[in-house]
C-alpha positions as CSV (number, residue, x, y, z in Angstrom):
1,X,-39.9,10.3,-20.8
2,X,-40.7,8.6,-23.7
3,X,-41.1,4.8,-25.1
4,X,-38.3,3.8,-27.3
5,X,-39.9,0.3,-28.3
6,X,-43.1,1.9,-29.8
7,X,-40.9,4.0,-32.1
8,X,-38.5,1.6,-33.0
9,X,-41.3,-1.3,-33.8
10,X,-42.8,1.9,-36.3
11,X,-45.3,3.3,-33.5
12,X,-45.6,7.1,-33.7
13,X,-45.6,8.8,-30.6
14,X,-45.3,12.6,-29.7
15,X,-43.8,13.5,-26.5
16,X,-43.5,17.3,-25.2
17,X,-39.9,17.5,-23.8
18,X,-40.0,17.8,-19.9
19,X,-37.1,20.5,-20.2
20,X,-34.0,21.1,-18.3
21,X,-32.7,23.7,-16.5
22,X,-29.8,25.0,-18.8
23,X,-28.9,28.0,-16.3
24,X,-27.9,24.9,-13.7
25,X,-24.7,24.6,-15.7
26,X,-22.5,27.2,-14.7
27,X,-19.1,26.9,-16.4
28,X,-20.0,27.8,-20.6
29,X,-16.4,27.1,-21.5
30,X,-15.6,23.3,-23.1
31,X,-14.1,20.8,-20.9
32,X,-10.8,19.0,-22.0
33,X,-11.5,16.4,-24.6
34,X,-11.1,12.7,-23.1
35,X,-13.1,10.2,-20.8
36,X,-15.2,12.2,-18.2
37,X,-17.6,10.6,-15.2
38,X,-21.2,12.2,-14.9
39,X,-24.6,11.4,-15.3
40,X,-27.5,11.9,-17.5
41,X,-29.6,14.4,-16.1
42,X,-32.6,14.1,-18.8
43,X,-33.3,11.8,-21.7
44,X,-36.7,12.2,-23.7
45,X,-37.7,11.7,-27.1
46,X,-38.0,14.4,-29.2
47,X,-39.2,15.4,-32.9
48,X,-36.3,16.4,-35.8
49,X,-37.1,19.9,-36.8
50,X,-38.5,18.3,-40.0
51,X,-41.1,16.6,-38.4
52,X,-40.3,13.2,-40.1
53,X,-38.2,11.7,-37.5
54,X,-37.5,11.5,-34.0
55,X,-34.3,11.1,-31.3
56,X,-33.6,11.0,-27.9
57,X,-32.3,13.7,-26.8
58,X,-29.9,13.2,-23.4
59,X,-28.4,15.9,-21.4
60,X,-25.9,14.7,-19.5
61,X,-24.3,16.8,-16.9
62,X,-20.6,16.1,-14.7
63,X,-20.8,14.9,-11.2
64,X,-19.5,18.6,-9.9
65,X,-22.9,19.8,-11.7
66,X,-20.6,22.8,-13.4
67,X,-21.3,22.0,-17.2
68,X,-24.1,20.7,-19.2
69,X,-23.3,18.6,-22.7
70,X,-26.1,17.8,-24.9
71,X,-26.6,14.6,-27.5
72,X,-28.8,13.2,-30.0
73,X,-29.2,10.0,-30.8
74,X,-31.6,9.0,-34.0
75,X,-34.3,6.3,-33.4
76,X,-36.4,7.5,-36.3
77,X,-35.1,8.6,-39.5
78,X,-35.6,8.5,-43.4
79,X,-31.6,8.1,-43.3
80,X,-31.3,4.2,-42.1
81,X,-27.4,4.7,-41.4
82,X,-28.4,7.6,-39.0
83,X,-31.1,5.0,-37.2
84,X,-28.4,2.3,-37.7
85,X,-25.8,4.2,-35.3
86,X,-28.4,5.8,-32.8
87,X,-29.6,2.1,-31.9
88,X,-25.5,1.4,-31.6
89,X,-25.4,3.7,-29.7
90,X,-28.2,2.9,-27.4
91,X,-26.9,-0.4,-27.3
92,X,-24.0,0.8,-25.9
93,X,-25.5,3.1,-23.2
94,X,-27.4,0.0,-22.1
95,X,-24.1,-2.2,-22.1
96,X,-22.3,0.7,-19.9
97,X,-25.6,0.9,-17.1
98,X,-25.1,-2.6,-17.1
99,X,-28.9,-3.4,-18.9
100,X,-29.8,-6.0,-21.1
101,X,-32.0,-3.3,-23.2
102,X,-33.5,0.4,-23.2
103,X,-37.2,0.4,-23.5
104,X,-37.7,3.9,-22.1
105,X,-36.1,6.9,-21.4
106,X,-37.4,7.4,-18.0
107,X,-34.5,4.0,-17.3
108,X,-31.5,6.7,-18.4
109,X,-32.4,9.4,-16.1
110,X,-29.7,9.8,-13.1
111,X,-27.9,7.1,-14.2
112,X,-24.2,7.4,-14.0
113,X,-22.3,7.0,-16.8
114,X,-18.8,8.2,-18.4
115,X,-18.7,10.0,-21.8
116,X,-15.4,11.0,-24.3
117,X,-15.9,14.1,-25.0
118,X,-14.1,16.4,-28.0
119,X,-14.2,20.1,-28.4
120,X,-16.6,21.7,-31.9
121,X,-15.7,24.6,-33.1
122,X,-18.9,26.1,-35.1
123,X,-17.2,28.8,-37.2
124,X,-18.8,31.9,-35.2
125,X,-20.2,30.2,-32.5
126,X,-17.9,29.1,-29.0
127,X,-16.5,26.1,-29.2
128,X,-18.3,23.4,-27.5
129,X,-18.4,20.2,-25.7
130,X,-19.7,17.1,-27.9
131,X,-20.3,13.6,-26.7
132,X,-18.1,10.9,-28.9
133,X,-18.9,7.7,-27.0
134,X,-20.3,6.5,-23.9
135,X,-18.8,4.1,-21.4
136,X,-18.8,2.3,-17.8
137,X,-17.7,4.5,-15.3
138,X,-14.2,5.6,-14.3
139,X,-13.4,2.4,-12.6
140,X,-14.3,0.4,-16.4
141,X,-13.5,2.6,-18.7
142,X,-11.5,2.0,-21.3
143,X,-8.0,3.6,-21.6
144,X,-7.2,6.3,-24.1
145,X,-5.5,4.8,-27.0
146,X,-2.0,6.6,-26.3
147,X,-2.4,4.8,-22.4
148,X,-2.4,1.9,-24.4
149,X,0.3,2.3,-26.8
150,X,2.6,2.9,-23.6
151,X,1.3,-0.7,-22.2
152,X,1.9,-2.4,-24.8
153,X,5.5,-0.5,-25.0
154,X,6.1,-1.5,-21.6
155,X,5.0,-5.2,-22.3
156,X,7.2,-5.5,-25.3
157,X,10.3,-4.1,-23.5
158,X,9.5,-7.0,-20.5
159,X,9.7,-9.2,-22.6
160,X,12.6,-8.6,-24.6
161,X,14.3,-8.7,-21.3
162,X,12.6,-11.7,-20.0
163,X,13.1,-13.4,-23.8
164,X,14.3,-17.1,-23.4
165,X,17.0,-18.1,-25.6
166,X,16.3,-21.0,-27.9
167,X,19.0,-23.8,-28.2
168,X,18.9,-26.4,-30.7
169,X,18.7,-30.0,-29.5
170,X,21.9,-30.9,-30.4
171,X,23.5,-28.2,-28.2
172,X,22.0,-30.4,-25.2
173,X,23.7,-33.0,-23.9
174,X,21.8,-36.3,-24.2
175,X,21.3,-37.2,-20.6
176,X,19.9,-33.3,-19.8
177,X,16.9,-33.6,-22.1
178,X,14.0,-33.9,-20.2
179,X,11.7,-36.2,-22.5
C-alpha cells in the first residue's frame, strides 16, 4: 500500500513491501505474447535500488492463478522521461479500471484488468513474461493490430463490391434527375 499523490506532489515516503507469495505461481515458463485477462494481485511502492527514486511495483497474476508477471512503473526518478511514462502509464491503468485517477495503491489491488504481454530473453537467464500495456478487459480490449489489418481488408473488399458507379449528368435524361 502506498500513497501515489504524496510522491508525485515531491513528498517522500518509505513503504516496506507487503510481499507476495511467488511460490503461488506454478507454471515458470512464459505465456504466449498477446492480450491476456487477470488481475493485479499486489501493487506497493517501492524504493530503486539506488535509493533516489521510487516505483510501483504491481504483480499481476492470470485469472487461472498458474503464472505470476511482475512490473514497474517509475513515479520518482532523476530521469523525467522515465516519470513521464510511469504516470502514462498509470493513467492508463486508471482509464482501463474505469477511474478518474490513482491516489493509492491499495485502489489496484484485485482489480481485474488485461495486460499484452511479450516474451524477454535475458541472455543466461529463462526467458520471461514482460507487461507491454495495460487495457479493459477481454470484452474492451483492443484488437491485435494484424485483427485489424484483416477488418479493414474485409471492409475495403465490401466496398469495392458495394462501389456505386458515378454517371455524369449528362448521361441522365432530363426528366429522371431528381432536383
Amino acid at each position: 500500500m502506498g500513497n501515489i499523490s504524496s510522491l508525485i506532489g515531491n513528498n517522500q515516503q518509505y513503504i516496506q513491501p507487503s510481499g507476495v507469495d511467488y511460490n503461488a505461481a506454478t507454471n515458470k515458463n512464459p505465456l504466449p505474447a498477446g492480450w491476456m485477462d487477470g488481475y493485479i494481485e499486489s501493487a506497493e511502492i517501492r524504493n530503486t535500488k539506488s535509493g533516489t527514486g521510487q516505483y510501483i511495483y504491481i504483480a499481476w497474476r492470470t485469472l487461472d492463478g498458474q503464472h505470476l508477471v511482475h512490473d514497474h512503473i517509475n513515479i520518482k526518478n532523476a530521469n523525467s522521461v522515465a516519470v513521464d511514462i510511469g504516470l502514462r502509464t498509470l493513467s492508463t491503468i486508471a482509464r482501463a479500471l474505469g477511474m478518474e485517477s490513482i491516489d493509492d495503491t491499495e485502489q489496484l489491488n484485485g482489480r481485474e484488468i488485461a495486460v499484452r504481454l511479450a516474451i524477454e530473453e535475458a541472455g543466461e537467464w529463462p526467458a520471461r513474461n514482460v507487461i507491454k500495456a495495460y487495457a479493459k478487459t477481454s470484452t474492451t480490449r483492443p484488437k491485435r493490430a494484424s485483427d485489424l489489418d484483416k477488418t479493414r481488408h474485409q471492409i475495403r473488399g465490401n466496398e469495392n463490391r458495394n462501389q456505386q458507379v458515378n454517371f455524369r449528368q449528362d448521361d441522365i435524361p432530363a426528366d429522371q434527375i431528381p432536383f
